[in-house]
C-alpha positions as CSV (number, residue, x, y, z in Angstrom):
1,X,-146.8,-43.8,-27.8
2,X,-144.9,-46.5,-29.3
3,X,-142.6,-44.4,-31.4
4,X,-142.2,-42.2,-28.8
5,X,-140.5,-45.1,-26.4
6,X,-138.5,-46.9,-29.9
7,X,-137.2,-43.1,-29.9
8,X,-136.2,-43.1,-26.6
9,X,-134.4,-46.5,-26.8
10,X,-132.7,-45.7,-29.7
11,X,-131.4,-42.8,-27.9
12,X,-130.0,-44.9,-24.9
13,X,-128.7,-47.2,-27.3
14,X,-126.8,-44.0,-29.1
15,X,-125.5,-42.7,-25.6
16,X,-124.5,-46.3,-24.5
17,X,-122.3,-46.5,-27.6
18,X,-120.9,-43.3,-27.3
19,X,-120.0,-44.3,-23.9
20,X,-118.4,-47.9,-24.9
21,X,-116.7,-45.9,-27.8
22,X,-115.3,-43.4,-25.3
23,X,-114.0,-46.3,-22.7
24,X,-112.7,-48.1,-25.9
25,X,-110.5,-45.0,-26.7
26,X,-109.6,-43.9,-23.6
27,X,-108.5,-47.8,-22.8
28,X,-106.5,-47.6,-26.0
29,X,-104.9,-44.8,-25.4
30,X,-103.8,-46.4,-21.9
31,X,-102.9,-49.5,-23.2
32,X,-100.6,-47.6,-25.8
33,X,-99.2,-45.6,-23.3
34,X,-98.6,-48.5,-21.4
35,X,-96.7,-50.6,-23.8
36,X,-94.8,-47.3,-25.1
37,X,-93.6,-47.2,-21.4
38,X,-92.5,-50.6,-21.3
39,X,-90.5,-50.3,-24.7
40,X,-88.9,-47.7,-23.3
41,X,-87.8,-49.6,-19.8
42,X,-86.7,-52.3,-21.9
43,X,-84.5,-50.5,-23.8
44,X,-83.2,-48.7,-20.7
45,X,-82.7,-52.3,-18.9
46,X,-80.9,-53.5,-22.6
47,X,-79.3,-49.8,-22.3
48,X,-78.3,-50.5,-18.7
49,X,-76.9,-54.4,-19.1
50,X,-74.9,-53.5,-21.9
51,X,-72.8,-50.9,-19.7
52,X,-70.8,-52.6,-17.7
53,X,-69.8,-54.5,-20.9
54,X,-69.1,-51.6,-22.6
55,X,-67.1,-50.6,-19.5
56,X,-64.5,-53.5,-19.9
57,X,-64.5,-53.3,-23.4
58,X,-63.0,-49.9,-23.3
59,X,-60.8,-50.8,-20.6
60,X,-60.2,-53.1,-22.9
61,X,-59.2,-50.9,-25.8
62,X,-56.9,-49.1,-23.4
63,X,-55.0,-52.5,-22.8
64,X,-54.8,-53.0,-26.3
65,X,-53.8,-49.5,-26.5
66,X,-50.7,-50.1,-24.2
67,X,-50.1,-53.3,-26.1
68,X,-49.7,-51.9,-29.4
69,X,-47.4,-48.5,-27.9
70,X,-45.4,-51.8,-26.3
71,X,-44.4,-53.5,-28.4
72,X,-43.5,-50.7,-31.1
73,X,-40.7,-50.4,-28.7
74,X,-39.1,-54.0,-29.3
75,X,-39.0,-53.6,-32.8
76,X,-35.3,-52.5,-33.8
77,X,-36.0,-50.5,-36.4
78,X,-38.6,-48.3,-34.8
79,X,-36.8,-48.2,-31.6
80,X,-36.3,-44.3,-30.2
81,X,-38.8,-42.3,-32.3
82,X,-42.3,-42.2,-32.9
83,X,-44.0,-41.9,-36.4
84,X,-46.6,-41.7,-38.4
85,X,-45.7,-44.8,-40.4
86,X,-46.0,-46.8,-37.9
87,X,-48.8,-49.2,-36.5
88,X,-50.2,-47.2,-33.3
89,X,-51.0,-44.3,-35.9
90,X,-52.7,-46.0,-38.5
91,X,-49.8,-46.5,-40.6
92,X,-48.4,-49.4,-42.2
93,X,-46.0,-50.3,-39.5
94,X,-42.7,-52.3,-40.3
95,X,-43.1,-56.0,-42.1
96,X,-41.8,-59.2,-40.2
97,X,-43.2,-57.9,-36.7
98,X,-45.4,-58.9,-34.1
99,X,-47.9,-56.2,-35.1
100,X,-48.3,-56.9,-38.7
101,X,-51.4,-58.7,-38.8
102,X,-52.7,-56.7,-36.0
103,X,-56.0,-54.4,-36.7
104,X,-57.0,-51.4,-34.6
105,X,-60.7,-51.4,-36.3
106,X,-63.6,-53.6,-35.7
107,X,-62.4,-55.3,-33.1
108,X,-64.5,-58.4,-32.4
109,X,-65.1,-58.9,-28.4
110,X,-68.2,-61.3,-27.1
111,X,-71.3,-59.8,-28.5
112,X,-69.3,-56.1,-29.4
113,X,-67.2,-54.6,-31.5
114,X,-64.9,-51.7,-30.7
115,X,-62.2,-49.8,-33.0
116,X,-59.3,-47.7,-31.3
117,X,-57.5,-44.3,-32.5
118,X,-54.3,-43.4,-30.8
119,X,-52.6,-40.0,-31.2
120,X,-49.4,-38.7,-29.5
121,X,-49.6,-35.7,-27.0
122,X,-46.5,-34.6,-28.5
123,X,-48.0,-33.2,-31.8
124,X,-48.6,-30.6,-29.6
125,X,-47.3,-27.9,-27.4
126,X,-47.8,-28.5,-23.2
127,X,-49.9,-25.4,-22.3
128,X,-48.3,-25.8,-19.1
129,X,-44.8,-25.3,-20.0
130,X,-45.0,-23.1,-23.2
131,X,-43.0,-19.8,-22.9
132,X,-44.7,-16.2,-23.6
133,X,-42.9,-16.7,-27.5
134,X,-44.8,-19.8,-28.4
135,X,-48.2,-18.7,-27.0
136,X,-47.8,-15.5,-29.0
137,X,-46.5,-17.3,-31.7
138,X,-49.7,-19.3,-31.8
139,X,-52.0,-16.6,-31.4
140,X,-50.4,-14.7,-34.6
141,X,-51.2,-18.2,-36.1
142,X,-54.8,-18.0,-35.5
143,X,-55.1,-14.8,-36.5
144,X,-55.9,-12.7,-33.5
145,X,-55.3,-9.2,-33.5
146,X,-52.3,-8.0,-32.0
147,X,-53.8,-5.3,-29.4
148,X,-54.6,-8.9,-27.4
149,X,-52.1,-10.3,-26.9
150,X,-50.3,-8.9,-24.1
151,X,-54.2,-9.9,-22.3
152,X,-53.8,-13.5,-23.5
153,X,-50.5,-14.2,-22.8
154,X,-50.6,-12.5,-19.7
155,X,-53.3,-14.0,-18.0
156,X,-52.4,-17.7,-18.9
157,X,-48.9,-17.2,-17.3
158,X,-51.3,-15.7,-14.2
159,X,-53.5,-18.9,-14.3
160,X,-51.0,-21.4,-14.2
161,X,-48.7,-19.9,-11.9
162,X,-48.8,-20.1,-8.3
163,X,-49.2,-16.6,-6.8
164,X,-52.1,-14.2,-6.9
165,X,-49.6,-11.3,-8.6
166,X,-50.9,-10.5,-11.7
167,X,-49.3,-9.5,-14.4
168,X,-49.7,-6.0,-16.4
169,X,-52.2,-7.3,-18.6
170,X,-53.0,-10.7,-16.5
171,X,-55.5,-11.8,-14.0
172,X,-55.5,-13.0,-10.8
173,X,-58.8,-14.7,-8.5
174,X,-59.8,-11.1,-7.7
175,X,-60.7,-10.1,-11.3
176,X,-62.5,-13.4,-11.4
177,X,-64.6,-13.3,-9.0
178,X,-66.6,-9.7,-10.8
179,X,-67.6,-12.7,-13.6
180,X,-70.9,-14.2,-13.2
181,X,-71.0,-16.4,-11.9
182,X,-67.6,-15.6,-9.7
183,X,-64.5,-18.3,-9.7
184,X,-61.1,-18.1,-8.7
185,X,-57.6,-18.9,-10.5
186,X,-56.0,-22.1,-10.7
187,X,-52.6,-20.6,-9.6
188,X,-51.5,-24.1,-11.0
189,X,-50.6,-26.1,-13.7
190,X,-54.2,-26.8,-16.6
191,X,-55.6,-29.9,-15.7
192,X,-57.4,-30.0,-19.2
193,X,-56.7,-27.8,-22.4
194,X,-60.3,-26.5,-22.4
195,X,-59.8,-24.9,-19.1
196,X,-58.1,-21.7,-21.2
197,X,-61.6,-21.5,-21.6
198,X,-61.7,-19.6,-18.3
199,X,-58.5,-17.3,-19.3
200,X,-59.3,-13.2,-19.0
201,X,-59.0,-12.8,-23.0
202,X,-60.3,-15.9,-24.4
203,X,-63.1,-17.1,-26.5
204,X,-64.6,-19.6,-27.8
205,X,-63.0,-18.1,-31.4
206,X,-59.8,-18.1,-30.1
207,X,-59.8,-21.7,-28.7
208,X,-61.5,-23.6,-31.4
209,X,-60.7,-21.7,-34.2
210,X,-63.2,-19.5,-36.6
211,X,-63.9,-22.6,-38.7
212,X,-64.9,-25.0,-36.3
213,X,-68.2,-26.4,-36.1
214,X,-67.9,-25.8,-31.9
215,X,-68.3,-22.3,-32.3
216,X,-71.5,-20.4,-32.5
217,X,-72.2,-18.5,-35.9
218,X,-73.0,-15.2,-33.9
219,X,-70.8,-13.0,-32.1
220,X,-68.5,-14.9,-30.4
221,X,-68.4,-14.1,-26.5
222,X,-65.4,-13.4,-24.2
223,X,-64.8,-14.4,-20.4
224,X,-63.4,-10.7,-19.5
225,X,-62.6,-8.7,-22.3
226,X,-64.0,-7.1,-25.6
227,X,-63.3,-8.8,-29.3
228,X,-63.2,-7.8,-32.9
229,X,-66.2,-9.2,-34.9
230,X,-65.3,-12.0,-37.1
231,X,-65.2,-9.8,-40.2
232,X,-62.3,-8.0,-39.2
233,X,-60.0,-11.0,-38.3
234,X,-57.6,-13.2,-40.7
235,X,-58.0,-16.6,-39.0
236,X,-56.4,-19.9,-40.4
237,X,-59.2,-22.0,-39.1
238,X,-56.9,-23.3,-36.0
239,X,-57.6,-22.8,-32.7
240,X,-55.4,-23.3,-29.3
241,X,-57.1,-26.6,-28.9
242,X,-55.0,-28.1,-32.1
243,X,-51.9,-26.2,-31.0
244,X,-51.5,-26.9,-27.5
245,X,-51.9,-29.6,-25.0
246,X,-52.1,-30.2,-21.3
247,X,-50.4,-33.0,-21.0
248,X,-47.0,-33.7,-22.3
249,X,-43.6,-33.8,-21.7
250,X,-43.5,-30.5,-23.5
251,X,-41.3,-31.2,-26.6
252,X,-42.6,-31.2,-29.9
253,X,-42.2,-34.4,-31.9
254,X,-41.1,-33.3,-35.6
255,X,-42.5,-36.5,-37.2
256,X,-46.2,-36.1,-35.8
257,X,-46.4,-32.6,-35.4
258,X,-48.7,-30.6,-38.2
259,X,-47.3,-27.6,-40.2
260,X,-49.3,-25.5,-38.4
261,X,-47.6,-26.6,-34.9
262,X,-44.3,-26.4,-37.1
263,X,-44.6,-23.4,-37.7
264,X,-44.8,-22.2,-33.6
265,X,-41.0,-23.1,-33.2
266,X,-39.0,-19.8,-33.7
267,X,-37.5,-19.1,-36.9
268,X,-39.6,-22.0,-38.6
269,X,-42.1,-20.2,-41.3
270,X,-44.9,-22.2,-42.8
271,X,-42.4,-22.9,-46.4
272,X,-40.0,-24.3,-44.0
273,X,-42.6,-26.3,-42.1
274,X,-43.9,-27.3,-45.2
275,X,-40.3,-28.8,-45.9
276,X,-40.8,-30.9,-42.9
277,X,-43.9,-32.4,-43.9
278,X,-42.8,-33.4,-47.1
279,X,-39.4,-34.4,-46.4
280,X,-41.0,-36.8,-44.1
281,X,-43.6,-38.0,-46.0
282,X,-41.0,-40.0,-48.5
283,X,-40.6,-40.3,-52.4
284,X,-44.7,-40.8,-52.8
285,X,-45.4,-37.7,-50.8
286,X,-48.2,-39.8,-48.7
287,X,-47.4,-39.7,-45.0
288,X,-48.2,-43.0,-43.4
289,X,-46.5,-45.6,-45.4
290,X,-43.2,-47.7,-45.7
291,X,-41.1,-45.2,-47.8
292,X,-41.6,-42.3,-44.8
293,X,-38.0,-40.7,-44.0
294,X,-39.0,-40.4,-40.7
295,X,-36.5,-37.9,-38.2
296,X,-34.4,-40.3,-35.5
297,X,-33.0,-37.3,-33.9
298,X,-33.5,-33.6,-34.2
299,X,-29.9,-32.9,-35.8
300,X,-31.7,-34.9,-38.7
301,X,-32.9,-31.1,-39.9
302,X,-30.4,-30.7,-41.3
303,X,-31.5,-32.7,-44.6
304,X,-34.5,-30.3,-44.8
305,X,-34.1,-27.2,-47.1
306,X,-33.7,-23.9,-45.0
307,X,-31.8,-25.8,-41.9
308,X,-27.8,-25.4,-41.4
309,X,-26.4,-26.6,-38.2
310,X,-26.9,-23.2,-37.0
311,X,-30.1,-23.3,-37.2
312,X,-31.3,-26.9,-35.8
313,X,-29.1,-25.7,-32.6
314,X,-31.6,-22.6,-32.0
315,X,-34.3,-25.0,-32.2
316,X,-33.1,-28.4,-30.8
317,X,-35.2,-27.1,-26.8
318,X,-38.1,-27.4,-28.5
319,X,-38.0,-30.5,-30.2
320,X,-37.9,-34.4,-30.2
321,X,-38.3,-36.9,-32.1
322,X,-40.1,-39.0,-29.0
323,X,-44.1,-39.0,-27.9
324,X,-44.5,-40.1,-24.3
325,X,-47.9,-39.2,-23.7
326,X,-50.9,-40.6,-26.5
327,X,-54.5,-40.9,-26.0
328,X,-56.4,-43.8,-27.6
329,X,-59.8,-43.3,-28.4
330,X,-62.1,-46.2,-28.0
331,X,-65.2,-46.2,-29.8
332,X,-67.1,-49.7,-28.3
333,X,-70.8,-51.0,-29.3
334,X,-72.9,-53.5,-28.2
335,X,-76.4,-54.7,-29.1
336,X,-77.0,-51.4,-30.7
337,X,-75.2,-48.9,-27.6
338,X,-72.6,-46.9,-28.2
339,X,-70.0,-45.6,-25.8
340,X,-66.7,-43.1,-27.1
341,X,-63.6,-44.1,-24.0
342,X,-60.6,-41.9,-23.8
343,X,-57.6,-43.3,-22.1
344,X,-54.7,-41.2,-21.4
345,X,-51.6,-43.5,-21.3
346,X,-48.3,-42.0,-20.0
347,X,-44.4,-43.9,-21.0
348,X,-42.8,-45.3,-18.1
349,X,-39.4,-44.2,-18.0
350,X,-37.8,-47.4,-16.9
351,X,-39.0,-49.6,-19.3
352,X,-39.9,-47.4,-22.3
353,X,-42.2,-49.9,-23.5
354,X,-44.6,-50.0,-20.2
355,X,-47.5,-47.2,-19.8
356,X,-49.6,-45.9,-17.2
357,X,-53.3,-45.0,-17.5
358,X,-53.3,-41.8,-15.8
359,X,-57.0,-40.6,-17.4
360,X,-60.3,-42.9,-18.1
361,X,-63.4,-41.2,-19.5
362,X,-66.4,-41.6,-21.4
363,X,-68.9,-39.8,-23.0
């Protein structure tokens, strides 16, 4: 009798601790859940204090932006051209001036740090003002197969232009609206370069180029129209999105522009846009530093092997030795958040060495 009650308190005892261990566990797991959930709303509250700083120190970068572009401008020597020698694209900029001692990188602000990378719009075509010669032009570039073109360059004069017409090979809204889902045509001028993204004709291929990292290993898909597969195409890793621009004042600047842009202007080959580069690039063949011979006008050419007078005439409407249009990359960080600012900054005419912020974005 008495072993059969020490059995049966042993056996309460047994349940009881299962029953403590459970609530134990189950507390544990509560309490961990708990303090995983405040972590996390701390580090959103950090995440959410630090924004506004981040805010002004990209607006800040934009400033600093302007600043730099400014006074570029009062500097006599660099007065009237843009360049990659100088200090607004990471070059070493001109001795004796105001910017010498000034650093675009790891920029100390409060508690933050931010570094800036401008780049001129006019390294590029404007999308919005290229004739059908350059867009085909670039399209032979990037190695798209001929039988597409007249689709291509069709539908982005359709898309920018301001009539529902279409062209032979073009699009208007009414073709649109059979995609899925339906849209209609700007019938006006891109707002942003990746809007060709929409085009009848285009793909992702096509835009980014074959080699980027944007585009998908598979078959690459088309808003309208069929494609070769990638095995059959000659692509030089380009895509429209390092050829062309949507906002510019549509010239081409010779001493920023890559050989592959170059090489759009009629009658310019890639030997003779290789010429460019390294006529420009100065006795130690590094683009960037002091001993640049950087173009001051376009009749300048004319030192470059393969250009007579005849020649820099036939080409002088596409060309300038002037940017007007940059975009500065900020890339600010405080307490351990991160934010990437774009500014678009636009040249006032009257005086050349005042901008406009006419874009603000972050990612």
């Amino acid at each position: 009798m008495k072993a059969a009650k020490a059995i049966k308190r042993s056996s309460q005892a047994g349940i009881a601790l299962v029953i403590v261990m459970v609530v134990v566990m189950v507390l544990g797991v509560i309490a961990g859940g708990f303090a995983y959930s405040m972590r996390v709303e701390m580090r959103l509250a950090r995440h959410s204090n630090n924004d506004a700083d981040l805010e002004w120190m990209g607006r800040s970068g934009a400033e600093m932006a302007k600043f730099v572009l400014g006074q570029k401008e009062r500097i006599p020597v660099e007065q009237g051209y843009e360049a990659l020698n100088q200090k607004w694209a990471g070059g070493s900029g001109s001795t004796n001036s105001v910017l010498e001692g000034i650093s675009l990188e790891n920029i100390q602000i409060g508690e933050g740090t931010m570094s800036i990378k401008i780049v001129d719009n006019e390294r590029r075509f404007n999308i919005n003002t290229a004739d059908p010669l350059l867009i085909q032009q670039a399209l032979i570039l990037i190695g798209v197969d001929a039988a597409e073109f007249p689709t291509i360059v069709d539908s982005i004069q359709d898309w920018r232009d301001r009539d529902n017409n279409a062209r032979p090979a073009g699009a208007e809204t009414d073709y649109y609206m059979t995609m899925s889902p339906p849209y209609v045509a700007k019938n006006g001028w891109f707002d942003d370069i990746s809007d060709l993204l929409f085009v009848k004709g285009m793909t992702s291929e096509i835009y980014w180029g074959a080699s980027s990292s944007n585009v998908p290993p598979s078959q690459f898909g088309r808003i309208g129209s069929g494609l070769l597969p990638s095995a059959n195409r000659q692509s030089l890793g380009v895509g429209l999105v390092d050829l062309f621009t949507a906002i510019s004042w549509g010239k081409l600047n010779i001493n920023t522009a890559s050989a592959m842009t170059l090489q759009m202007i009629p009658g310019v080959d890639q030997n003779t846009a290789n010429a460019i580069i390294q006529h420009r690039a100065g006795p130690d063949g590094i683009e960037g530093t002091t001993d640049d011979l950087v173009f001051r006008n376009g009749g300048q050419l004319t030192q470059v092997a393969g250009f007579n007078p005849q020649a820099v005439q036939s080409v002088l409407r596409y060309i300038d030795v002037r940017s007007h249009t940059f975009e500065a990359t900020i890339n600010a960080e405080r307490s351990g958040t991160k934010r990437v600012f774009t500014a678009v900054l636009r040249r006032k005419v009257n005086p050349p060495q005042d901008f406009d912020v006419i874009r603000f974005t972050w990612k």
